[in-house]
LOGU-347263 format. One record per atom (N, C-alpha, C): x, y, z. Coordinates in steps of 0.2 Angstrom, whole numbers, plus 5000, padded with zeros to 4 digits. Layout:
BEGIN
XYZ...
This chain:
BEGIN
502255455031501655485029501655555030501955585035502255655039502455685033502955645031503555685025503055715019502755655018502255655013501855705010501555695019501155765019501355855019501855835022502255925023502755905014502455885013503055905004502755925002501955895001501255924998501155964999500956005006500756045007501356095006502256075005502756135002502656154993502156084991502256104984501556134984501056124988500356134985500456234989500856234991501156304995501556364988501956324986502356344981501956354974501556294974501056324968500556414968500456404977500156464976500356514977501156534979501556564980501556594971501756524969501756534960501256574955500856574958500156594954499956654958500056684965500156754964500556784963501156764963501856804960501856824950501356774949501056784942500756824941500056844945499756904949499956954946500556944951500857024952501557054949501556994946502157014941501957024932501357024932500957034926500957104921501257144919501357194915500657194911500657294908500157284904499957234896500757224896500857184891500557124890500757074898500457024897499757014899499557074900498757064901498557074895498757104891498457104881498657014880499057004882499156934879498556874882498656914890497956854892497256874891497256934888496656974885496456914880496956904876497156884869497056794870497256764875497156704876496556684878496056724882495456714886495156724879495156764874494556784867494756714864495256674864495556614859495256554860495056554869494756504872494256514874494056564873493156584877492756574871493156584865492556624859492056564860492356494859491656434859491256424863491456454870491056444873490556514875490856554871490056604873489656584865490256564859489556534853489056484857489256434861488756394862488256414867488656454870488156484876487556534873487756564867487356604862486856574859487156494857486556474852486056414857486356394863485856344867485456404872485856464875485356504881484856544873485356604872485056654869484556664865484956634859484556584853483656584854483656544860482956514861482556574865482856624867482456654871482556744866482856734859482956794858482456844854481656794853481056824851480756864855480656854862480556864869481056914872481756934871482056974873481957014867481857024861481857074855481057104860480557064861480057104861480057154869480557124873480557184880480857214877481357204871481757274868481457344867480757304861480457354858480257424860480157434866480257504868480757534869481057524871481957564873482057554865482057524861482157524854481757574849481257554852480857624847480957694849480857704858481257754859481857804856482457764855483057754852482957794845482357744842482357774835482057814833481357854837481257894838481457964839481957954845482458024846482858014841483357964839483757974832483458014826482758014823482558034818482358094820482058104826481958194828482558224828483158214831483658234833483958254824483958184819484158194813483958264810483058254810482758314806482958384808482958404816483158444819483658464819484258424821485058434820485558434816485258374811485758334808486058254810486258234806486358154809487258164813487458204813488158224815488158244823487358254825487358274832486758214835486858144832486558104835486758074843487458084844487758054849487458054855487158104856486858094864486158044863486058044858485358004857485657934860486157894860486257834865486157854873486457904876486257914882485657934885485057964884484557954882483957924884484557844877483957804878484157764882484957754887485157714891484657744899484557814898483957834905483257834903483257784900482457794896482357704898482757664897482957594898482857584905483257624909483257644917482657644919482357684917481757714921481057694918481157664913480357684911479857594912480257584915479857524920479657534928479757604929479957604937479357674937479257684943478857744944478957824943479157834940479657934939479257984946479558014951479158064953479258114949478658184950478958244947479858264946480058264951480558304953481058254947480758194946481358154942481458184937480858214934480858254925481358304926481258334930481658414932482458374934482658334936483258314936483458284929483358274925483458254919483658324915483158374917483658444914484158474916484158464924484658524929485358454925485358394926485958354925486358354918485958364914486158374906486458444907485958474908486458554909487158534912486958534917487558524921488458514916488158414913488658404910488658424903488258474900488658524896488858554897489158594904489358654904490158614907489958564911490858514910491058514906490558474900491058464893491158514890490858564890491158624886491858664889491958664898492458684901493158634898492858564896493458504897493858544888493358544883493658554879493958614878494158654881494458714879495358724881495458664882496158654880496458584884496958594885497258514886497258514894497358584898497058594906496558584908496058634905495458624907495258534906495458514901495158444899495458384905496058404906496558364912495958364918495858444920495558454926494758434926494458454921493658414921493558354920493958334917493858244917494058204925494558264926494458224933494258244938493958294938493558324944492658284943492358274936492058274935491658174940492058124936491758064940491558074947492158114949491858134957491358164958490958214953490158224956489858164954489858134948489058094946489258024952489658014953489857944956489557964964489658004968489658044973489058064973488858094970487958124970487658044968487758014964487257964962487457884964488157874966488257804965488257764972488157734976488557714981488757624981489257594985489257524984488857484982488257514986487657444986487357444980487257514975486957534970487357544963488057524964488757574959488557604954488057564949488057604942487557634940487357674945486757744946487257804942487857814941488357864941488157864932488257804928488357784923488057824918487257844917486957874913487257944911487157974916487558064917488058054913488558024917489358024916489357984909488857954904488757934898489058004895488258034897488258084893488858144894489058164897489758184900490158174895490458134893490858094892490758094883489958074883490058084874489858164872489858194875489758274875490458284871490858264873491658284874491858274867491658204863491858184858491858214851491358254852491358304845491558364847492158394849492158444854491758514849492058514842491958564837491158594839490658534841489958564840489658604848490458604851490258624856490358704857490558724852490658794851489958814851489558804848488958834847488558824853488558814859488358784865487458824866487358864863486558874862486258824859486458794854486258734846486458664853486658694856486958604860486258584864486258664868485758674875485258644872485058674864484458664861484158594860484858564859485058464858484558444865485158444870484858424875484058434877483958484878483058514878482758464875482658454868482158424864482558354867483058314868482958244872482658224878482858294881482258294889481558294889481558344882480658344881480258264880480658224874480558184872480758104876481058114883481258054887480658084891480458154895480058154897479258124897479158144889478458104889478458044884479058024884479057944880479057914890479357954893479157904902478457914905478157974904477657964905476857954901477057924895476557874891476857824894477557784896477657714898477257694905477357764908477157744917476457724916476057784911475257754910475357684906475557674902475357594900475557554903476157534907476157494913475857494919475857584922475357564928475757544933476357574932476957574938476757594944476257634946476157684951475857604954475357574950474957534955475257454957475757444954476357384953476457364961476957444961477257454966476757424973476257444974475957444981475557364977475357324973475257254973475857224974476457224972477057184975477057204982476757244984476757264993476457214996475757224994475357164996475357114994475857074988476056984989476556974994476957044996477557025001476957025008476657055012476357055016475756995016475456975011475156905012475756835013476456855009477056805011477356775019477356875022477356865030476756845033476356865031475456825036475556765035475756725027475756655026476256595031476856645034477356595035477256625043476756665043476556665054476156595053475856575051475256535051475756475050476056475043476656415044476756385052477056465055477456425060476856415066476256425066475756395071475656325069475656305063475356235061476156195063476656205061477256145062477956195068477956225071478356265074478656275070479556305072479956315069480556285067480656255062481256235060481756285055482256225052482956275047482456305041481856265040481756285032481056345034480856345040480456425042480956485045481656465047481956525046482556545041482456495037482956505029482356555025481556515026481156565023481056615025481056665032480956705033481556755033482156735034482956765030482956765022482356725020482356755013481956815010481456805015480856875016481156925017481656915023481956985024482357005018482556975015483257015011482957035003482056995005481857004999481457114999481257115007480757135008481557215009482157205011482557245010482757265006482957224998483257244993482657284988481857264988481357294987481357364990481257364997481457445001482057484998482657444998483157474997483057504988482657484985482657494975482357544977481757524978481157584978481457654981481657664985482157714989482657774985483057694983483657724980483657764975483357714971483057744966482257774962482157794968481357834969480757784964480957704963480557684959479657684962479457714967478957734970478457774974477957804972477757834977477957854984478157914988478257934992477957884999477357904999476857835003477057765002477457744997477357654996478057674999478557694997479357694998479057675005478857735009478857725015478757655019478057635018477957575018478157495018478657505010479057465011479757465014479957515018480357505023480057475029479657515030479357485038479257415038478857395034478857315032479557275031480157315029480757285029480857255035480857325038480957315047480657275051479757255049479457205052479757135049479857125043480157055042480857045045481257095043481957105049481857075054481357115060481257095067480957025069480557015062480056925062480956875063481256885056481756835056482156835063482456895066482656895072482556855075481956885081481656855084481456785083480956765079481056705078481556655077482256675077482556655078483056625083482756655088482956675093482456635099482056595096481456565099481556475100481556455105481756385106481256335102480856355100480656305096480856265092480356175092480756125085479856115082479756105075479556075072479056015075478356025074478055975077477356005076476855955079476055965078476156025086476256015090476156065098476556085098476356145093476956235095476556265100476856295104476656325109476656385107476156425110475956505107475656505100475256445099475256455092474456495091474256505095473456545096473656635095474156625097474356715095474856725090475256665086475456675081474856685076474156645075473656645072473356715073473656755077473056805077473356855074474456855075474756915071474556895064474456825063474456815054473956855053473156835056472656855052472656945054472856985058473157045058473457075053474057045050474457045043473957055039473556995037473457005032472857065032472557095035472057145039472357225036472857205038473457275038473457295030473657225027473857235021473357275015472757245017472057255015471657335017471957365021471957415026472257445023472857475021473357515018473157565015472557545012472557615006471857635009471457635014470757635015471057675023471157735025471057785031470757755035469857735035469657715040469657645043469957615037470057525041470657525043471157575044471757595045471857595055471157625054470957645061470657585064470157565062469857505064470457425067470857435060471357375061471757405067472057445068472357495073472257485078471457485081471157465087471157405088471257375083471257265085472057275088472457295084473357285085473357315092472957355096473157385101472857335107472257315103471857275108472257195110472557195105473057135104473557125110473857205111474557235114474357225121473557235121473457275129473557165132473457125128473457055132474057025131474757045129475257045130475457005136475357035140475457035146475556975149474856935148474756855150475056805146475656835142476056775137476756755143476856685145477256675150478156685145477956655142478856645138479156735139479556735140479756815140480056805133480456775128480556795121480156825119479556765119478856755114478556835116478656825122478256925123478556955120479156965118479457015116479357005110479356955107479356975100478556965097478256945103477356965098477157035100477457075106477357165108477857175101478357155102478757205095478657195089478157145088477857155080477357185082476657185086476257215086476257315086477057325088477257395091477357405083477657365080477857395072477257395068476757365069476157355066475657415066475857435072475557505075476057565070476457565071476757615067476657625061476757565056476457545049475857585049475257555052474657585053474457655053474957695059474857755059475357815053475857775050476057815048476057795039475457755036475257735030475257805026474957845029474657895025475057935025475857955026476258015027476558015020476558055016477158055009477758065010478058095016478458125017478758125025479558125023479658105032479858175036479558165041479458245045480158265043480258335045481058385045480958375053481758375055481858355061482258395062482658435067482958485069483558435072484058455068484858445070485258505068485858485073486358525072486758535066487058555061487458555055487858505053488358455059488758435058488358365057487558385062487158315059487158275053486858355052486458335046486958335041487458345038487858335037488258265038488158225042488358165043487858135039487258145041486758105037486758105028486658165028487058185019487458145016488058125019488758095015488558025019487858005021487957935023488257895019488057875015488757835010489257845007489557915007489957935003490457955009490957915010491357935015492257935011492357985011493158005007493657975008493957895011494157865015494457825010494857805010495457745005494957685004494757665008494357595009493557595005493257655003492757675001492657664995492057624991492357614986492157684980491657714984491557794981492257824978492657844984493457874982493957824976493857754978494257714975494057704968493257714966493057704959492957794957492857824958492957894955493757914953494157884956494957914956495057854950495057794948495057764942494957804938494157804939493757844932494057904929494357934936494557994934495157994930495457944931496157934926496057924920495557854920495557854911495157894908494657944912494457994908494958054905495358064910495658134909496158094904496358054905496858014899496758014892495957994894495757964883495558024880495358064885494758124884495458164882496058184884496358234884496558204877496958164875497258124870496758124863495958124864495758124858495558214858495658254862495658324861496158334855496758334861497458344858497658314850497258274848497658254843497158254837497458274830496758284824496658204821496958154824496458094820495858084820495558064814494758074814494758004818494058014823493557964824494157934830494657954832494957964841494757954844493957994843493557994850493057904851493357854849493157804849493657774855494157794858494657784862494257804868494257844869493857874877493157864877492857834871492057794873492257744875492657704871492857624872493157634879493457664884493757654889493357674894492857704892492457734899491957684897491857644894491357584896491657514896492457514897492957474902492957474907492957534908492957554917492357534920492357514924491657474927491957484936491557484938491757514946491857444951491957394947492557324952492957314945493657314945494257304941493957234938493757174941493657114941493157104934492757144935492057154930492457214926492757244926493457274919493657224916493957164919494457154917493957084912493457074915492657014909492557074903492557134904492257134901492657164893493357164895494057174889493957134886493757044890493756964884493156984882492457004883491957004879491957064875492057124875492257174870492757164866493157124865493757134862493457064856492957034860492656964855492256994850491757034853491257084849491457114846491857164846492257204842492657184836492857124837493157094832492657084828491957034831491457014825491157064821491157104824490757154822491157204816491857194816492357224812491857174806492057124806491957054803491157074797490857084800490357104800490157154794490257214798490357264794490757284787491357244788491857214780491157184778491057124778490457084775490157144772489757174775489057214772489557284769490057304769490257344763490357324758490657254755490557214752490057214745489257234749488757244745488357304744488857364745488757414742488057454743488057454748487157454753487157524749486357564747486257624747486157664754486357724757486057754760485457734767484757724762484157694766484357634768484757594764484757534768485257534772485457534773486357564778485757584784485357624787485057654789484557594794483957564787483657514789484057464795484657444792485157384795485357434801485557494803485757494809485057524814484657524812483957504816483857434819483857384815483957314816484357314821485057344819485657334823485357344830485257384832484957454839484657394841483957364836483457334842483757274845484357244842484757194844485157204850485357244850485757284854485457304859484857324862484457314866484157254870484157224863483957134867484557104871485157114870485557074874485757104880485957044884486257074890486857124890486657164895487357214896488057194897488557194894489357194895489257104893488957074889488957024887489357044877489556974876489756984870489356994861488856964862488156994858488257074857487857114863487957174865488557224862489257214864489657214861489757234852489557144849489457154841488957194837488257224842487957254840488257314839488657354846488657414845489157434841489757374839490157394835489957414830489557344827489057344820488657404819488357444823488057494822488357544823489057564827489357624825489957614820489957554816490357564811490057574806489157534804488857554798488657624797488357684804488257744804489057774802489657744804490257804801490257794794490157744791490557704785489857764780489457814783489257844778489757894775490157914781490457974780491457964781491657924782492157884780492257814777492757814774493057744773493057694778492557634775492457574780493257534783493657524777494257504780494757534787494657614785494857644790494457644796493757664796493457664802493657584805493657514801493757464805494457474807494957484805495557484806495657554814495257574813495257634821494757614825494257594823494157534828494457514833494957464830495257404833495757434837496357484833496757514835496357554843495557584843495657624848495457574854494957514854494957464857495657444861496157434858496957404859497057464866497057514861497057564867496957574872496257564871495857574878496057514883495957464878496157394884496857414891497357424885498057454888497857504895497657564893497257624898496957574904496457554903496057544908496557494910496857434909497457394913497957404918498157454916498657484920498257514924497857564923497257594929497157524933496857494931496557444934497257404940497657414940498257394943498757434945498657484943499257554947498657594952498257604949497857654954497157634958497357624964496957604971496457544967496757494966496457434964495957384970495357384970494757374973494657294974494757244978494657184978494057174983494057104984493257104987493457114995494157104995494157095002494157175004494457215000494257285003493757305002493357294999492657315000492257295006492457235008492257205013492457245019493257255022493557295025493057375026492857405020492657455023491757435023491357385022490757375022490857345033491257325032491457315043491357395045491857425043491957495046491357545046491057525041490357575038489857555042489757475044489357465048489257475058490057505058490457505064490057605066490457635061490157705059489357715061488957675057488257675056488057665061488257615065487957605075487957665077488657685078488657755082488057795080488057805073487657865071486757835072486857775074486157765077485857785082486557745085486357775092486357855093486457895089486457985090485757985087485457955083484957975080484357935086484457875087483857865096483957925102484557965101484757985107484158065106484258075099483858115097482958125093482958055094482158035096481958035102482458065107482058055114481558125114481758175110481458245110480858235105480758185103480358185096480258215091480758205091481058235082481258195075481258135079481358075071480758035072480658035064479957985063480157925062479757885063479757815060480057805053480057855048480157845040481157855041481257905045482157945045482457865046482057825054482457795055482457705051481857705050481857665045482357665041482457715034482757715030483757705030483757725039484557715042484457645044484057595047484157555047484157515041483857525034483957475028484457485027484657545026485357545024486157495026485857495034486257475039486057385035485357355035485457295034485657295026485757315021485957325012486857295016487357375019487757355021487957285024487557255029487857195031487757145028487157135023487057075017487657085014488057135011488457115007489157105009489157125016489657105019489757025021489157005022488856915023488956895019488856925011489156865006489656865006490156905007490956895006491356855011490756865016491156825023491056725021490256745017490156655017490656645011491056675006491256645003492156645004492356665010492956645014493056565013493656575011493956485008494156455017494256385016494256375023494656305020495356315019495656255018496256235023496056275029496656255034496156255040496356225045495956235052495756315055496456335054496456425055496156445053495956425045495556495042494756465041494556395044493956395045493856405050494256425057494156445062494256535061494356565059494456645058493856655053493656615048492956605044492456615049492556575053491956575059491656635063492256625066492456715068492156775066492256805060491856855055491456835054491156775053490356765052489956795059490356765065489956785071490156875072490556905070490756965070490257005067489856985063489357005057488657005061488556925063488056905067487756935071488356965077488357005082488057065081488657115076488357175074487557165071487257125067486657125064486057135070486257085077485857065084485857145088486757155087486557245088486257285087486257305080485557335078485057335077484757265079483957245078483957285087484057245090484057275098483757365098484457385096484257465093483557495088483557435087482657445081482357435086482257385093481657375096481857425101482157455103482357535108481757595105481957595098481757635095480957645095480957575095479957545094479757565101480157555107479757555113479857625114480257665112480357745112479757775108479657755103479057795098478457765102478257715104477657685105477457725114478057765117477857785124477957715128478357665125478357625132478757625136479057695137479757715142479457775144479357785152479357835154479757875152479457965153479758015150480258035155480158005160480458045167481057995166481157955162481657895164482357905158482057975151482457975148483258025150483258055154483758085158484258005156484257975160484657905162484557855157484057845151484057815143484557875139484557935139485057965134485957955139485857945145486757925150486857855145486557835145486557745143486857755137486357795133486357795124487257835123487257885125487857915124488357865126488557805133489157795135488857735129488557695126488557655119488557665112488657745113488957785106489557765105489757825113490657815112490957765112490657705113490957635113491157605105490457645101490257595095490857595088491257665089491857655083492257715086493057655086492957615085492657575091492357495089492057475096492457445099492457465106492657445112492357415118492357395122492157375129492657405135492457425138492857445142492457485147492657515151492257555160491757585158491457605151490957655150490457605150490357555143489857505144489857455152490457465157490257445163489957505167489957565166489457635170488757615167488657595159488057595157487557535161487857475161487757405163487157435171487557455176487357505182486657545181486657575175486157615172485557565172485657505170484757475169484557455175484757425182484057415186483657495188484057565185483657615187483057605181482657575179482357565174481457535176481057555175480357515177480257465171480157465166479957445160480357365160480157315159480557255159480957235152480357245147480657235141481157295140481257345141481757395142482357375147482357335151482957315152483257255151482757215147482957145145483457185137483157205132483457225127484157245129484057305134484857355138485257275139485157235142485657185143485957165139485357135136485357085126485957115123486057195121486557225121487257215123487157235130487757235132488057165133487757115132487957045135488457045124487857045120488057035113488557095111488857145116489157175114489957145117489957115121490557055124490657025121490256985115490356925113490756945106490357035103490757075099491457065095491557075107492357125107492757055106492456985109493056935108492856915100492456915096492656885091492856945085492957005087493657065083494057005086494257005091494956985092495256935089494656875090494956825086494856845077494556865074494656855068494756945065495356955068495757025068495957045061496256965057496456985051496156985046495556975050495056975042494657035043494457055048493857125047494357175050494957185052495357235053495857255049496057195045496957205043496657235037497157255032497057285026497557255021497157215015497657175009498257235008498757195004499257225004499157244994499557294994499357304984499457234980499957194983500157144979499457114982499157084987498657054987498057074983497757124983497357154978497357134971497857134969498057154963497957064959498157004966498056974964497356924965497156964969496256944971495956964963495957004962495757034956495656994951496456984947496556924944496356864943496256854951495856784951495356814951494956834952494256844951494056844944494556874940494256884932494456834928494756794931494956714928494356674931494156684936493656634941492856654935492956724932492256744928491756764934492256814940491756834945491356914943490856914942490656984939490257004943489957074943489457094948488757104943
């Protein structure tokens, strides 16, 4: 049976030896072939997925359309009157930041970015065209601002609208000679995205959304304190309260990132992040099971009915105060709670409760006075210039197929070229993996849509109706999902009925197809010769960044001792910190575990992750007891000796005589919950350093290019997309 099983395991070895060596011995050749094989085998299954999902729901997505669609054709017809239908082109980019935004809240300053940005990338595009250098050098300088100013991991396709426009700037280069007649282009687009968003804001009522989603999330946390008084705690009160947090993150994090809110609510829903963050912890962290007699269930009833007090508090100054005084009154009876967890964590909700409360009303987070090389640290928070990064690694792609297609349809006088460097900059997608899905769905669209479009030249459409039908085409094309195959057929179909007035339909399909083939080829080899991006490297630097971010906390507490960072700065660095390790945690839970080693080394970077997460809640409740004055002043001499030697520890992190000087540090300490935390730490930060060790090759080693290359692979065969 021995034999048996080591033959197995030589063949079931050699299969996979087989299947990455296939990987990575794939040319761009034989990627058009399996491009070509996936379009022969999928096509039925996205028809049937077309006509059983789509089909039934696409009355219902036609009418979410209809404003990005009217939009669309709104600026298309002014832009007509005005320009001529020949300088339609920026009108798709446009309506793609019109799509973007106009369900979210706009602040001022967003209209005024919509000017400075377009300026911008006119003044690229018109530098790119002035010959075959300048084109080389600004297509590839270029990805690296909008990616870099607008993109990061957690958010990648922030870069996408800009660098649209960029990029279709380029394609008619002739009309850029005139670049006052361009300036004039953009202007009226701006004018017309402007107050087509805010007519949307007023008919939606975005401003007032945002702060009702606030308050069903704050009635959700009151709901499931009160849960856990009625039946204590079990798997399914802290799966839901891990689900709260990541809900009440990813919300903080939108809102933020993307300014989808009021100054005041942004605010807010951090701090709330942070309180559902520190509920899931701590509750976690509580010996509780499941049952009629929880213990402490009289003061879990009181933070619930607080919550919901707060919540209803928010927008009202004087009940702000009022509630303010119950949460203090609450704190001042802490004291007489005997469980030390349970203190801790019904003072550190009520401390955060307090802060929420007092700091409801600020729009804005204080200016804090740092050094240069700080504040600079904080600027390039996510944008760090590093091989591992996937800012660097998705800009240096981009920059290749741009300066490639972009210089090629310069250089050469084929009409309608410029279909090569659109079709290619909307391959390049910022994971290779989600390239490589969306070659088989664009290559199926594109073909139908050739299809298509033969058909309806067929019948000899006049003028208006050509017109009529690519309006149709637009609203459909709006209704479908993005980098789906639908999508796709639309936008073929409607940038071939708009050419087919002013060329020949057989040629335009025939350059079509041709610039498609192209593109594919381009983006292929990019996707494979140049810093090819798999999940395990994004993971790799998602450890590293959170490894970075500790330090930088700890220098941002060390510089709360002075009173210079508010609740909103640190808030904000902690969400960030929690976005980083959720998506570091999905990569880890989906670690294969088909040998004993690798579910032991799986286990490992679970607890690696674990750990780090306990670390900087620890640091969130430092923070709370530092804001709140629960640490004498006189005692911060010896809290900044502490915070500094668990700086220099934190990256990379080590253990070593400094955290043993630190350890020394806390019985100089009065405060109890201050030095229970200090411990919590340093005990969590041993348990750290052995589990790097053990699972070394998963959160330190770095895939090899052949590994990458075929991680990828399988990914876009597995149909893994973002």
């Amino acid at each position: 049976m021995g034999m048996i099983a080591a033959g197995a395991d030589r063949e079931r070895a050699g299969r996979e030896r087989r299947a990455e060596e296939s990987a990575w011995s794939g040319s761009a050749a034989s990627g058009l072939v399996g491009l070509a094989m996936w379009g022969a085998a999928s096509l039925s299954d996205e028809l049937t997925h077309w006509r059983r999902d789509t089909v039934p729901e696409l009355p219902a997505k036609i009418r979410e359309a209809l404003p990005v669609a009217g939009f669309f054709i709104v600026l298309f017809w002014i832009v007509v009157g005005l320009f001529g239908i020949s300088h339609v082109m920026p009108v798709s980019c446009y309506t793609t930041l019109f799509n973007v935004r106009h369900r979210k809240y706009n602040k001022p300053t967003q209209y005024l970015r919509f000017f400075a940005v377009s300026y911008l990338a006119l003044l690229a595009a018109r530098l790119a065209t002035l010959g075959v250098v300048p084109s080389i050098a600004i297509n590839a300088a270029m990805p690296f601002v909008f990616v870099f100013m607008r993109s990061s991991q957690l958010n990648p396709r922030r870069y996408f609208p800009y660098t649209m426009l960029f990029v279709f700037l380029q394609l008619r280069p002739e009309y850029l000679d005139d670049l006052a007649l361009e300036a004039g282009l953009l202007t009226v687009c701006c004018i017309v995205l402007t107050v087509a968003l805010l007519v949307s804001g007023i008919a939606y009522h975005k401003a007032d959304d945002n702060l009702r989603q606030l308050h069903d999330m704050v009635a959700r946390l009151a709901d499931e304190l009160d849960h856990m008084a009625d039946t204590g705690i079990g798997g399914s009160t802290r799966r839901e309260l891990l689900r709260l947090r990541a809900d009440y993150t990813k919300l903080a994090y939108g809102v933020r990132e993307d300014a989808n809110a009021q100054p005041t609510v942004s605010n807010l829903y951090d701090m709330f992040a942070m309180l559902a963050q520190r509920t899931a912890y701590l509750v976690g962290r509580l010996e509780w099971h499941e049952g009629p007699g929880c213990p402490n269930a009289p003061y879990l009833r009181k933070l619930a009915s607080l919550t919901r007090d707060v919540g209803i508090a928010l927008e009202s100054q004087g009940r702000r105060a009022l509630v303010a005084e119950r949460a203090q009154g609450l704190l001042d009876e802490a004291d007489s709670i005997e469980n030390d967890r349970f203190r801790l964590f019904y003072r550190s909700y009520l401390h955060m409760t307090l802060l929420v409360l007092r700091d409801a009303g600020r729009r804005f987070a204080g200016v804090w006075s740092m050094s240069p090389l700080t504040q600079l640290r904080i600027a390039s928070f996510r944008k760090h210039p590093t091989l591992d990064s996937f800012e660097l690694r998705f800009s240096v792609r981009c920059a290749a197929v741009l300066a490639v297609s972009c210089t090629v349809s310069l250089a050469s006088p084929v009409d309608h070229l410029y279909w090569f460097p659109l079709t290619a900059f909307l391959l390049t997608q910022p994971f290779p993996a989600e390239s490589i899905r969306r070659m088989r769905t664009r290559t199926m669209g594109t073909v139908l849509g050739c299809l298509f479009v033969h058909g309806l030249s067929l019948l000899s459409l006049p003028y208006p109706a050509v017109m009529a039908v690519g309006m149709v085409l637009i609203t459909c094309l709006y209704a479908s999902t993005p980098g789906g195959t639908p999508m796709a057929f639309f936008a073929t179909a409607y940038a071939l009925s708009m050419a087919s007035v002013s060329i020949d339909d057989q040629y335009a399909i025939w350059m079509r197809l041709a610039c498609l083939a192209a593109a594919v080829l381009l983006v292929s080899l990019v996707n494979r010769l140049v810093m090819p991006t798999s999940d395990h490297t994004l993971f790799l630097a998602n450890v590293h960044e959170l490894f970075a971010l500790l330090e930088r906390y700890w220098a941002l507490l060390r510089k709360s001792l002075e009173g210079t960072v508010d609740a909103v700065t640190s808030s904000e660095a902690l969400l960030h910190i929690q976005m980083v390790h959720t998506q570091a945690a999905a990569y880890a839970n989906k670690i294969p575990e088909r040998t004993l080693d690798e579910r032991a080394e799986k286990q490992m970077t679970r607890r690696v992750l674990f750990c780090l997460w306990e670390l900087v809640c620890e640091l969130e409740q430092l923070g709370f007891l530092i804001r709140v004055d629960a640490v004498d002043a006189t005692e911060y001499p010896r809290l900044e000796r502490f915070m500094l030697l668990a700086e220099m520890c934190s990256n990379p992190f080590v253990v070593d005589a400094r955290l043993g000087e630190a350890e020394q540090l806390i019985e100089g300490f009065k405060e109890e919950d201050l030095k229970y935390l200090l411990r919590q730490y340093l005990k969590r930060a041993g348990v750290l350093a052995a589990a790097l060790a053990a699972a070394r090759g998963t959160v330190m080693g770095r895939p090899s290019y052949r590994e990458e290359v075929a991680e990828i692979g399988n990914g876009a065969v597995d149909g893994s997309s973002r």
